[in-house]
DRENTORKOL-3810 file (N, C-alpha, C; in nm, 4 decimals):
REM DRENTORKOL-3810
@n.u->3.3442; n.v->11.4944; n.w->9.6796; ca.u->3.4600; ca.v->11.4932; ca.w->9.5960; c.u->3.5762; c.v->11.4367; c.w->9.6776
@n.u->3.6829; n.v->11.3235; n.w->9.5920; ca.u->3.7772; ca.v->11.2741; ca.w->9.6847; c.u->3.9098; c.v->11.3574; c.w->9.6360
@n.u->3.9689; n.v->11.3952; n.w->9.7527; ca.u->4.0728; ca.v->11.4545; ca.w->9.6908; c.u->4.2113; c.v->11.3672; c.w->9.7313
@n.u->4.2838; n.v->11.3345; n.w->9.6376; ca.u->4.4265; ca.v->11.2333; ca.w->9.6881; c.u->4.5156; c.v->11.3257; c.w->9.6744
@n.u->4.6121; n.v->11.2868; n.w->9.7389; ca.u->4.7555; ca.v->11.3410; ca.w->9.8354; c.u->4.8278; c.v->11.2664; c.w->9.7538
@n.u->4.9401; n.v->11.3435; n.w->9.7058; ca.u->5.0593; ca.v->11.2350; ca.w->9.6712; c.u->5.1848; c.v->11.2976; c.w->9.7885
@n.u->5.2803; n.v->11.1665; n.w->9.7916; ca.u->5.4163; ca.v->11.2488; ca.w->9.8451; c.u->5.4361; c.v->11.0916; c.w->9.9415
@n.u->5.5413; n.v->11.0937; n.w->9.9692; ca.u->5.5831; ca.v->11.0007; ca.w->10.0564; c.u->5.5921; c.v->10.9240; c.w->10.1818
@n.u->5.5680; n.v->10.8492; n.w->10.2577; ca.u->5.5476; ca.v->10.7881; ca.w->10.3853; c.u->5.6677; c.v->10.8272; c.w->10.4763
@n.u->5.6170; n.v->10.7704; n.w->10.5908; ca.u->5.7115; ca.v->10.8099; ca.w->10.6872; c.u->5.8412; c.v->10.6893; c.w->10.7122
@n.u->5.7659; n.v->10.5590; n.w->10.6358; ca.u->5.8272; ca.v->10.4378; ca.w->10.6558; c.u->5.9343; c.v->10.4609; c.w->10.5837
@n.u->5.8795; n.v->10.5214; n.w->10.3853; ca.u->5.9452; ca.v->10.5236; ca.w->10.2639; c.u->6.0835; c.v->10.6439; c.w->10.2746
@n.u->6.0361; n.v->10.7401; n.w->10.3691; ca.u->6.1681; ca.v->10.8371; ca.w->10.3928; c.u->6.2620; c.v->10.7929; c.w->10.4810
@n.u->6.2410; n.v->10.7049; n.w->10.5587; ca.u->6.3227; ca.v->10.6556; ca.w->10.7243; c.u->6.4280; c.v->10.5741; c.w->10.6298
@n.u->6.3379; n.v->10.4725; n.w->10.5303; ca.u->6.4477; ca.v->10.3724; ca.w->10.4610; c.u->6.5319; c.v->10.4022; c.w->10.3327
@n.u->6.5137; n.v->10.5216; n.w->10.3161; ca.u->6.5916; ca.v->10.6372; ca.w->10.2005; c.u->6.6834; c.v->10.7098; c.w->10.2992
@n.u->6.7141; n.v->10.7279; n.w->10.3886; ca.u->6.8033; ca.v->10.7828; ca.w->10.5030; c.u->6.8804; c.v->10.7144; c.w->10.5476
@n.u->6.8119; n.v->10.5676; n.w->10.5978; ca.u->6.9080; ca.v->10.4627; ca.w->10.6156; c.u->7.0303; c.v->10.4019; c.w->10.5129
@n.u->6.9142; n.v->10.3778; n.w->10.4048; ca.u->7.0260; ca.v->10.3840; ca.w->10.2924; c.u->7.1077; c.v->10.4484; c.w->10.2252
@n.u->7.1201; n.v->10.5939; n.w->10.2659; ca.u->7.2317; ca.v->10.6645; ca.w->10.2593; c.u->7.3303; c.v->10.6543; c.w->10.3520
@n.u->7.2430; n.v->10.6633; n.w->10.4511; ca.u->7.3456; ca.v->10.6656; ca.w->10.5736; c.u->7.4408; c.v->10.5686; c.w->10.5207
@n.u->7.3822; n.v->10.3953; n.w->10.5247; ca.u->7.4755; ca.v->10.2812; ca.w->10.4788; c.u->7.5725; c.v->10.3176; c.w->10.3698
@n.u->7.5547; n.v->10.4085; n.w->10.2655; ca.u->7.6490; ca.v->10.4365; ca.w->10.1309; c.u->7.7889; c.v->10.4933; c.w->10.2496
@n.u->7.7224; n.v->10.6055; n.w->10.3141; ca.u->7.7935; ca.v->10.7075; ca.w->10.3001; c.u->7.9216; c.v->10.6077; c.w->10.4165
@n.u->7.8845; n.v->10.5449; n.w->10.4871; ca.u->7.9658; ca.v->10.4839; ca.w->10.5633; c.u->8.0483; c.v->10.3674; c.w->10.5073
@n.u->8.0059; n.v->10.3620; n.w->10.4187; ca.u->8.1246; ca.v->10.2823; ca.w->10.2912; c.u->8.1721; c.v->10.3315; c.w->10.1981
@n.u->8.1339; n.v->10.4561; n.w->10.1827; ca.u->8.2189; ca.v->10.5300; ca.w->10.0252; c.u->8.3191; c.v->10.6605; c.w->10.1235
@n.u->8.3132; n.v->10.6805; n.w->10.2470; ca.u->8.3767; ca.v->10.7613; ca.w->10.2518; c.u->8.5215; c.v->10.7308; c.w->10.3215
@n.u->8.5429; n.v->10.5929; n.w->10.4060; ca.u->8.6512; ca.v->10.5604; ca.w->10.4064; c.u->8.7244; c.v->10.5237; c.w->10.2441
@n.u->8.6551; n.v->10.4524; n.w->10.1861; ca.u->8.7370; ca.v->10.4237; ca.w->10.0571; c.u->8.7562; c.v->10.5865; c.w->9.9902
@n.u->8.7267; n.v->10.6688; n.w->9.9690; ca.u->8.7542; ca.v->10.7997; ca.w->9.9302; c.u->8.8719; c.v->10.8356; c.w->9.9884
@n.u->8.8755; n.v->10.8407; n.w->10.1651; ca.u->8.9857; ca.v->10.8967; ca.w->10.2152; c.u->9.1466; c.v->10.7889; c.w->10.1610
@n.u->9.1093; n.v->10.7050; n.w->10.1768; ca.u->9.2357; ca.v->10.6052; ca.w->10.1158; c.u->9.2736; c.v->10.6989; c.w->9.9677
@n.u->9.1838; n.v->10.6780; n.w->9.8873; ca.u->9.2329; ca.v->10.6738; ca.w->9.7222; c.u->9.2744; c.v->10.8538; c.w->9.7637
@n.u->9.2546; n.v->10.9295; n.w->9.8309; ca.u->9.3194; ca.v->11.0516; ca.w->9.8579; c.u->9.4421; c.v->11.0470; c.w->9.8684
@n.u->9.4642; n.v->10.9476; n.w->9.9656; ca.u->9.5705; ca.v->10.9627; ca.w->10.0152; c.u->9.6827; c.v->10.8701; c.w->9.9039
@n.u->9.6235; n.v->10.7789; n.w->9.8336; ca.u->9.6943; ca.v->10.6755; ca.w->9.7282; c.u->9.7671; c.v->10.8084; c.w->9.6240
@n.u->9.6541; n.v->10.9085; n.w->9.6090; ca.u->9.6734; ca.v->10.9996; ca.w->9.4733; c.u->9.7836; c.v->11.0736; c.w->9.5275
@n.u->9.8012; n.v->11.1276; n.w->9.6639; ca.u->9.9190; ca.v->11.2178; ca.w->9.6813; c.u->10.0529; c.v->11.1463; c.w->9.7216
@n.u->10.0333; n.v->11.0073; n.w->9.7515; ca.u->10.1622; ca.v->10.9461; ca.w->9.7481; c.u->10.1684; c.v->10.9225; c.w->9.5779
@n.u->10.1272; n.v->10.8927; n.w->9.4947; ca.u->10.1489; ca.v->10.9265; ca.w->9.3295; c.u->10.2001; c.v->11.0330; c.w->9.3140
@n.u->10.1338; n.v->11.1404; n.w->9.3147; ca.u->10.2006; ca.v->11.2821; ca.w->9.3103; c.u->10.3169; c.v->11.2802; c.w->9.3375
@n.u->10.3466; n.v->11.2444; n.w->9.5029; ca.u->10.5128; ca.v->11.2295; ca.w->9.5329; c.u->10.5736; c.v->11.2031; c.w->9.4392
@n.u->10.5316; n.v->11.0441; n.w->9.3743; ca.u->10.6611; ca.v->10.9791; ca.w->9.3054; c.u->10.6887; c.v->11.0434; c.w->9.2076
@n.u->10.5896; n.v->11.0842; n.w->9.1226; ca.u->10.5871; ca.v->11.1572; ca.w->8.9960; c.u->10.7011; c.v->11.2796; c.w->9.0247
@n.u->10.6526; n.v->11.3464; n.w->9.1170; ca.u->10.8016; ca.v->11.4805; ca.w->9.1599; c.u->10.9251; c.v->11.4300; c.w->9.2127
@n.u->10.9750; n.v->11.2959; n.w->9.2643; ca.u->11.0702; ca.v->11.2692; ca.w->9.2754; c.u->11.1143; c.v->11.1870; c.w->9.1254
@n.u->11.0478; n.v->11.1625; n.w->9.0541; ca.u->11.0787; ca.v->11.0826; ca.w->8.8853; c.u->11.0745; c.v->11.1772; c.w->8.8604
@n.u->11.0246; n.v->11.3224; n.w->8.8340; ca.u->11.0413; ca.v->11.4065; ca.w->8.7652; c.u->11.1889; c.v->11.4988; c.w->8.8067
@n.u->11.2247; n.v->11.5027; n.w->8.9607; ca.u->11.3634; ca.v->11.5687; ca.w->8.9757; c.u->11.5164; c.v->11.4851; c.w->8.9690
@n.u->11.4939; n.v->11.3449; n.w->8.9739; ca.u->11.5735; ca.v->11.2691; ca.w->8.9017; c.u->11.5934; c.v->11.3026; c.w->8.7437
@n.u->11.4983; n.v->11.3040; n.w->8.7273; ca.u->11.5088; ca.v->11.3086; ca.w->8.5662; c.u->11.5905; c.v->11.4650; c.w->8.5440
@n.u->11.5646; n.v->11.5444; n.w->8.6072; ca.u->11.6223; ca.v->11.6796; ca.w->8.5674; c.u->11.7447; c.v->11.6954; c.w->8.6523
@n.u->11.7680; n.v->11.6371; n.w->8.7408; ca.u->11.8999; ca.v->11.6170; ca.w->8.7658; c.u->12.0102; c.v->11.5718; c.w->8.6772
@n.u->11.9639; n.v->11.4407; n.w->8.6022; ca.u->12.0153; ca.v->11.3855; ca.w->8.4875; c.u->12.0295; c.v->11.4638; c.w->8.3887
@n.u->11.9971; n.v->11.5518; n.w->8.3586; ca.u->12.0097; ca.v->11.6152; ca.w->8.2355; c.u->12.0616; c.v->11.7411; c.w->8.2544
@n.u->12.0554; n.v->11.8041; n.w->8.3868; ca.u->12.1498; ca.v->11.9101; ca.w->8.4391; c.u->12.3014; c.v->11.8897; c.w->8.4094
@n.u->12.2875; n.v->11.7353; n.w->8.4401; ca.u->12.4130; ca.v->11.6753; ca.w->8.4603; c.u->12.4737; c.v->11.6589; c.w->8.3114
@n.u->12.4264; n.v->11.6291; n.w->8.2150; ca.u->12.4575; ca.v->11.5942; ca.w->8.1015; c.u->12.5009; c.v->11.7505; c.w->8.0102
@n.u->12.3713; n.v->11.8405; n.w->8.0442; ca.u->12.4184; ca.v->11.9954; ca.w->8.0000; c.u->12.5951; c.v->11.9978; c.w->8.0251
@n.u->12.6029; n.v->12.0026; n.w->8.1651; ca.u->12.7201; ca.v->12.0462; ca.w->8.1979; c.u->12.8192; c.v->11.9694; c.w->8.2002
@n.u->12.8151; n.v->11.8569; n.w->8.1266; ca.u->12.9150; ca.v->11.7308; ca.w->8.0418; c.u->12.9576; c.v->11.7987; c.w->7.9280
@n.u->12.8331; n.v->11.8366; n.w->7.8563; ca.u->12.8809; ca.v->11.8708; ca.w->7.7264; c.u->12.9731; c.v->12.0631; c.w->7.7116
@n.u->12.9768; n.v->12.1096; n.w->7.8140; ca.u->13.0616; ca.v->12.2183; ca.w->7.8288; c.u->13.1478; c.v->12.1960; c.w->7.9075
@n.u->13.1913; n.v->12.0556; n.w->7.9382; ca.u->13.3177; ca.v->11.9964; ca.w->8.0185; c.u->13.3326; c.v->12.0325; c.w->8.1409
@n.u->13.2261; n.v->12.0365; n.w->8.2025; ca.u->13.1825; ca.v->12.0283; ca.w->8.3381; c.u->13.1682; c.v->11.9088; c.w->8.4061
@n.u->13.2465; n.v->11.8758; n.w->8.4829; ca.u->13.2020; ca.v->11.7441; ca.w->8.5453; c.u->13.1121; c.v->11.7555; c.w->8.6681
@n.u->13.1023; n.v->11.8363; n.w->8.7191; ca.u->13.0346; ca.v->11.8521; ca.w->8.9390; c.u->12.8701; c.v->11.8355; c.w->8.8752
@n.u->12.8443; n.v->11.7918; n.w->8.9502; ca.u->12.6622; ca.v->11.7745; ca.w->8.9681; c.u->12.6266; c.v->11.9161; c.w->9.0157
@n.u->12.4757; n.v->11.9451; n.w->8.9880; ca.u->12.4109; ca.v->12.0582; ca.w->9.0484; c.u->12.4637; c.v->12.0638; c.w->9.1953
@n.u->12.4876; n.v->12.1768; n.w->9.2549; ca.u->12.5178; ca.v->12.1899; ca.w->9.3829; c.u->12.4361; c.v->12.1947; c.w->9.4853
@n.u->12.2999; n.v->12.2443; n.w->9.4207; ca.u->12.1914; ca.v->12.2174; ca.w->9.5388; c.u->12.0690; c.v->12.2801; c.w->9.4175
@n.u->11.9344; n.v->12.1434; n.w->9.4478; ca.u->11.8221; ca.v->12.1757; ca.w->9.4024; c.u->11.7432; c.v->12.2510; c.w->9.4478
@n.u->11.7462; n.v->12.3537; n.w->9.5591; ca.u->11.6450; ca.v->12.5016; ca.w->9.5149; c.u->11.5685; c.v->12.4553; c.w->9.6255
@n.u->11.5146; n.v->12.5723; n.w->9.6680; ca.u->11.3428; ca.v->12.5301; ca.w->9.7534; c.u->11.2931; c.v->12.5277; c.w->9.6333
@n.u->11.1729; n.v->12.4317; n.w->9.6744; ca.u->11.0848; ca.v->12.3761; ca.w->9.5577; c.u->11.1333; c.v->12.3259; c.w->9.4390
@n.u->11.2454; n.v->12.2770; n.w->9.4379; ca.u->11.3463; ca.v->12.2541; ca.w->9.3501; c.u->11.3462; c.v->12.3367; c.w->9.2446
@n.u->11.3572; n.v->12.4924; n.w->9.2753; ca.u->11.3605; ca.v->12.5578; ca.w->9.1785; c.u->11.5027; c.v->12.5986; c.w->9.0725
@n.u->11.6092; n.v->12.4799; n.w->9.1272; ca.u->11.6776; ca.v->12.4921; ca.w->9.0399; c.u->11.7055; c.v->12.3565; c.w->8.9285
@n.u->11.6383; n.v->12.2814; n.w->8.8924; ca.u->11.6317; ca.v->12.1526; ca.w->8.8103; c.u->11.4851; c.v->12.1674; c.w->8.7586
@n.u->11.3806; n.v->12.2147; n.w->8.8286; ca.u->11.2373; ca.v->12.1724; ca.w->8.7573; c.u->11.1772; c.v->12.3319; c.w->8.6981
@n.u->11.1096; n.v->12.3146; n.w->8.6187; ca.u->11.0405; ca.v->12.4642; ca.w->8.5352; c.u->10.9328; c.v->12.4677; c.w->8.6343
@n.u->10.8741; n.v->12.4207; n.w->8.7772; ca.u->10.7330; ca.v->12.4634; ca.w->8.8358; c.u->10.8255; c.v->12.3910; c.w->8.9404
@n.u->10.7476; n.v->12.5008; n.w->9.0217; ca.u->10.7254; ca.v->12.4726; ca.w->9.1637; c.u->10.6502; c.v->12.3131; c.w->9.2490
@n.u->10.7052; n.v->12.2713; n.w->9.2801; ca.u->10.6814; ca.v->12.1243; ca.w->9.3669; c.u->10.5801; c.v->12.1159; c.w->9.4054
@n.u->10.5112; n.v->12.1991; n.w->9.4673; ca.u->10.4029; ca.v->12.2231; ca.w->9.5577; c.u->10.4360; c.v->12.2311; c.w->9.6909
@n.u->10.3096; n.v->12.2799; n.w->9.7649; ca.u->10.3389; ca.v->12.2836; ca.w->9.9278; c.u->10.3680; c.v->12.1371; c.w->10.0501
@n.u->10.3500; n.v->12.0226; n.w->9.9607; ca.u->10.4050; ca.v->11.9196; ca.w->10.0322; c.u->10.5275; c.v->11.8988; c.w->10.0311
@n.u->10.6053; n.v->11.9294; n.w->9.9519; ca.u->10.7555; ca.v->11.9784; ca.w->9.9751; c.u->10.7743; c.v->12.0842; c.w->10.0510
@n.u->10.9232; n.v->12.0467; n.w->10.1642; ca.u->10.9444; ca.v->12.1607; ca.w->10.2771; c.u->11.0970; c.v->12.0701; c.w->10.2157
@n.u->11.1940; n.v->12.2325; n.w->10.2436; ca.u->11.3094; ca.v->12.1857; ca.w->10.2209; c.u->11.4100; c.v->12.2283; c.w->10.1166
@n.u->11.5769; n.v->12.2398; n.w->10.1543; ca.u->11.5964; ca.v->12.2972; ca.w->10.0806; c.u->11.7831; c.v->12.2999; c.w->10.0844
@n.u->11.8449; n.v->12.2728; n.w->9.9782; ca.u->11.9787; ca.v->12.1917; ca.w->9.9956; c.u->12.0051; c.v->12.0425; c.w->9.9804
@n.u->12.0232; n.v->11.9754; n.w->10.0730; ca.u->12.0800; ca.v->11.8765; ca.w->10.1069; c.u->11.9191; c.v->11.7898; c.w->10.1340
@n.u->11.8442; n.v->11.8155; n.w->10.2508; ca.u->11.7472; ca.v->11.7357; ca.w->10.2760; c.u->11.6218; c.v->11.8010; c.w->10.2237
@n.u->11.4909; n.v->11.7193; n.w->10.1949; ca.u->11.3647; ca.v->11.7434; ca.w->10.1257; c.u->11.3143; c.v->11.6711; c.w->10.2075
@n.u->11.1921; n.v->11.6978; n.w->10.2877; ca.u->11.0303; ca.v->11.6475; ca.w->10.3356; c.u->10.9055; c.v->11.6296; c.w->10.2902
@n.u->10.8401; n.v->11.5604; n.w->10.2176; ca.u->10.7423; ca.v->11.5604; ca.w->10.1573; c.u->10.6142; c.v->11.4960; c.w->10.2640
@n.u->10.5280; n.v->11.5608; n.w->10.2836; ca.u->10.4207; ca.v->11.5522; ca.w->10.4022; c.u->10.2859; c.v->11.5284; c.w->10.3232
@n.u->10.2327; n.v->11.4043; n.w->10.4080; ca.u->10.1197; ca.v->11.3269; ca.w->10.3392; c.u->10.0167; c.v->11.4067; c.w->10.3860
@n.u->9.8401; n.v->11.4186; n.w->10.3467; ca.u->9.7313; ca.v->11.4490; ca.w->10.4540; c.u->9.7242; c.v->11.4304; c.w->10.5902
@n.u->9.8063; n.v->11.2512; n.w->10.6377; ca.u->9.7981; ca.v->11.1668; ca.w->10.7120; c.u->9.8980; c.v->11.2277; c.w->10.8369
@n.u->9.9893; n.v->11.3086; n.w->10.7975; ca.u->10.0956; ca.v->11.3684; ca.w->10.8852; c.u->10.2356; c.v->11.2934; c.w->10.8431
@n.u->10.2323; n.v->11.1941; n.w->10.7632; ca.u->10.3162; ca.v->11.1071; ca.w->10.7136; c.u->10.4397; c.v->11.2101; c.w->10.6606
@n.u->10.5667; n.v->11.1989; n.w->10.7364; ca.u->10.6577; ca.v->11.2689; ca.w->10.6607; c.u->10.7906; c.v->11.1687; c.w->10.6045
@n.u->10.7743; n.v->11.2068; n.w->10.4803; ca.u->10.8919; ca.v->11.1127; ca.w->10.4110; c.u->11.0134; c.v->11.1729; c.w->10.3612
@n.u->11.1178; n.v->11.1331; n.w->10.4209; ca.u->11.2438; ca.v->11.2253; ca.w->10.3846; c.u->11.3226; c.v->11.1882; c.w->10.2693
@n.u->11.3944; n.v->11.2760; n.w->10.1997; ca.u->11.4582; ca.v->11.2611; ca.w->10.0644; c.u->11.6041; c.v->11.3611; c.w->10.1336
@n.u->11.7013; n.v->11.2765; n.w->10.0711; ca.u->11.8731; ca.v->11.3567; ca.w->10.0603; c.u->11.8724; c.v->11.3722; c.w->9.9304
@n.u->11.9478; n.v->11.4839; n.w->9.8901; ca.u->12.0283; ca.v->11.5043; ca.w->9.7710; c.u->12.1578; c.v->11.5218; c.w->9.8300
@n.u->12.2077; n.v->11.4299; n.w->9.7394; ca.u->12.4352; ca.v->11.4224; ca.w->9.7360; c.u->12.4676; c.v->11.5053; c.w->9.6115
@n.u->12.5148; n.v->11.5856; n.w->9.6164; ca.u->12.5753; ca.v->11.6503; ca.w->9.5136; c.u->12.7127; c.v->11.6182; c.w->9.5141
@n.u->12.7858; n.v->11.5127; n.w->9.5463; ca.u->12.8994; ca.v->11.4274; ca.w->9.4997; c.u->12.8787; c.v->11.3189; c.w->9.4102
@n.u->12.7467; n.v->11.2608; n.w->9.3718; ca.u->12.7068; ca.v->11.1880; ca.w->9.3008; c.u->12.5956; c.v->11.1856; c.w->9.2458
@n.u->12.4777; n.v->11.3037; n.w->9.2880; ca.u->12.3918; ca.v->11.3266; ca.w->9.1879; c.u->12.2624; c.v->11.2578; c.w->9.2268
@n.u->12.2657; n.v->11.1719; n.w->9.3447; ca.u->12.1458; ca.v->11.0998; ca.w->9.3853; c.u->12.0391; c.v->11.1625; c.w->9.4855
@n.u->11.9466; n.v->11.1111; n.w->9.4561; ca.u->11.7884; ca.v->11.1854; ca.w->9.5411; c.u->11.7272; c.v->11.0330; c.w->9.5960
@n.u->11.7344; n.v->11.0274; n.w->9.7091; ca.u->11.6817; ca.v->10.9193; ca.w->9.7880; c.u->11.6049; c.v->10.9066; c.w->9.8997
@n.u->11.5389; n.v->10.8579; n.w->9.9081; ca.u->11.4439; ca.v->10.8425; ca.w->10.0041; c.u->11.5328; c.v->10.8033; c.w->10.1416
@n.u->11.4898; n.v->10.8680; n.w->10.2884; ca.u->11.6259; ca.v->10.8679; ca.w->10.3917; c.u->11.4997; c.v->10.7809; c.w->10.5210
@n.u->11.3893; n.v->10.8534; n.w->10.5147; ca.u->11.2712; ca.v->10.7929; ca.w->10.6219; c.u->11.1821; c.v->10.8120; c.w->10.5534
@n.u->11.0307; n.v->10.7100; n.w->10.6305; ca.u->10.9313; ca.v->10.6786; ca.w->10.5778; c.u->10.8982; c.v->10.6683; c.w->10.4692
@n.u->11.0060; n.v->10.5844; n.w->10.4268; ca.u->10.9976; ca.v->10.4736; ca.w->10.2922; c.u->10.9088; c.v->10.3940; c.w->10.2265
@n.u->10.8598; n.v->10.3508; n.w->10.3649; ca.u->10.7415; ca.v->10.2357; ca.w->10.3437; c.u->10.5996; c.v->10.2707; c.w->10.3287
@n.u->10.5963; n.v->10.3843; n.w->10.2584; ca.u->10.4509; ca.v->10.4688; ca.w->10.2543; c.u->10.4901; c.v->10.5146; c.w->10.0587
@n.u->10.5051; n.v->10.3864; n.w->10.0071; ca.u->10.4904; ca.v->10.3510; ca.w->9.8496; c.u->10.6041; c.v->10.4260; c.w->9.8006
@n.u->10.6953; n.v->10.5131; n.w->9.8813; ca.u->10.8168; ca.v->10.5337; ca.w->9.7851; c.u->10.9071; c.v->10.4043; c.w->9.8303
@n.u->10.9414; n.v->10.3090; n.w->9.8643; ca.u->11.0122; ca.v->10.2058; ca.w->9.9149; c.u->11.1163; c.v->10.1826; c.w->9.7873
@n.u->11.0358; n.v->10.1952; n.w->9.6492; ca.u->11.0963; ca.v->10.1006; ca.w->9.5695; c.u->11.1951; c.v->10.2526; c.w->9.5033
@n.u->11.1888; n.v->10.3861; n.w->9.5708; ca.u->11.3449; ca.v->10.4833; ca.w->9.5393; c.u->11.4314; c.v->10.5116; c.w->9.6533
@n.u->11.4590; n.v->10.4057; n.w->9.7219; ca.u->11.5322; ca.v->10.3991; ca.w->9.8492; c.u->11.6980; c.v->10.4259; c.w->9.7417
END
């Protein structure tokens, strides 16, 4: 009686290993990038989102004949936004730090003589264009 074996070679597993190996050494730098793409997004989105509520802080207190801008946006800007910033925001008054995976720290001023939120350092890490 012949009895057959099924299951795989030693050749057929070596070149199923290799070819992971090869994926994994090309999908995992591009992963770490688009990580890091998504939390500089995030940033902008929370600095478009505390502009925006600055603006309208500002406008509230137009229409009860208030002229002064908010005096200071809050840790976590808890005084312009309904949620908390998250933990990449450090900061609180006058200056804001927003810290990448990368160690990348990008600084933001608020002027409460005019109401502006601007980018002060490390600009050039895709907030450039809210200098």
């Amino acid at each position: 009686m012949l009895v057959r074996k099924n299951g795989f070679t030693m050749i057929e597993m070596v070149f199923v290993i290799v070819a992971i190996g090869i994926l994994a050494a090309i999908a995992v730098p591009r992963f770490a990038a688009t990580r890091l793409d998504a939390e500089i997004s995030k940033g902008r989105a929370d600095v478009a989102a505390v502009r925006s509520a600055i603006v309208s802080e500002r406008q509230s207190r137009l229409i009860t004949g208030d002229t002064t801008w908010i005096a200071a946006l809050g840790s976590g800007f808890s005084n312009v936004l309904m949620y908390e910033a998250g933990d990449k925001w450090n900061g609180n008054g006058a200056a804001y730090t927003y810290t990448l995976s990368d160690g990348t720290a990008i600084t933001f001023a608020y002027n409460n003589n005019n109401g502006t939120f601007r980018c002060t350092s490390g600009c050039g890490n895709g907030f450039s264009d809210f200098q």
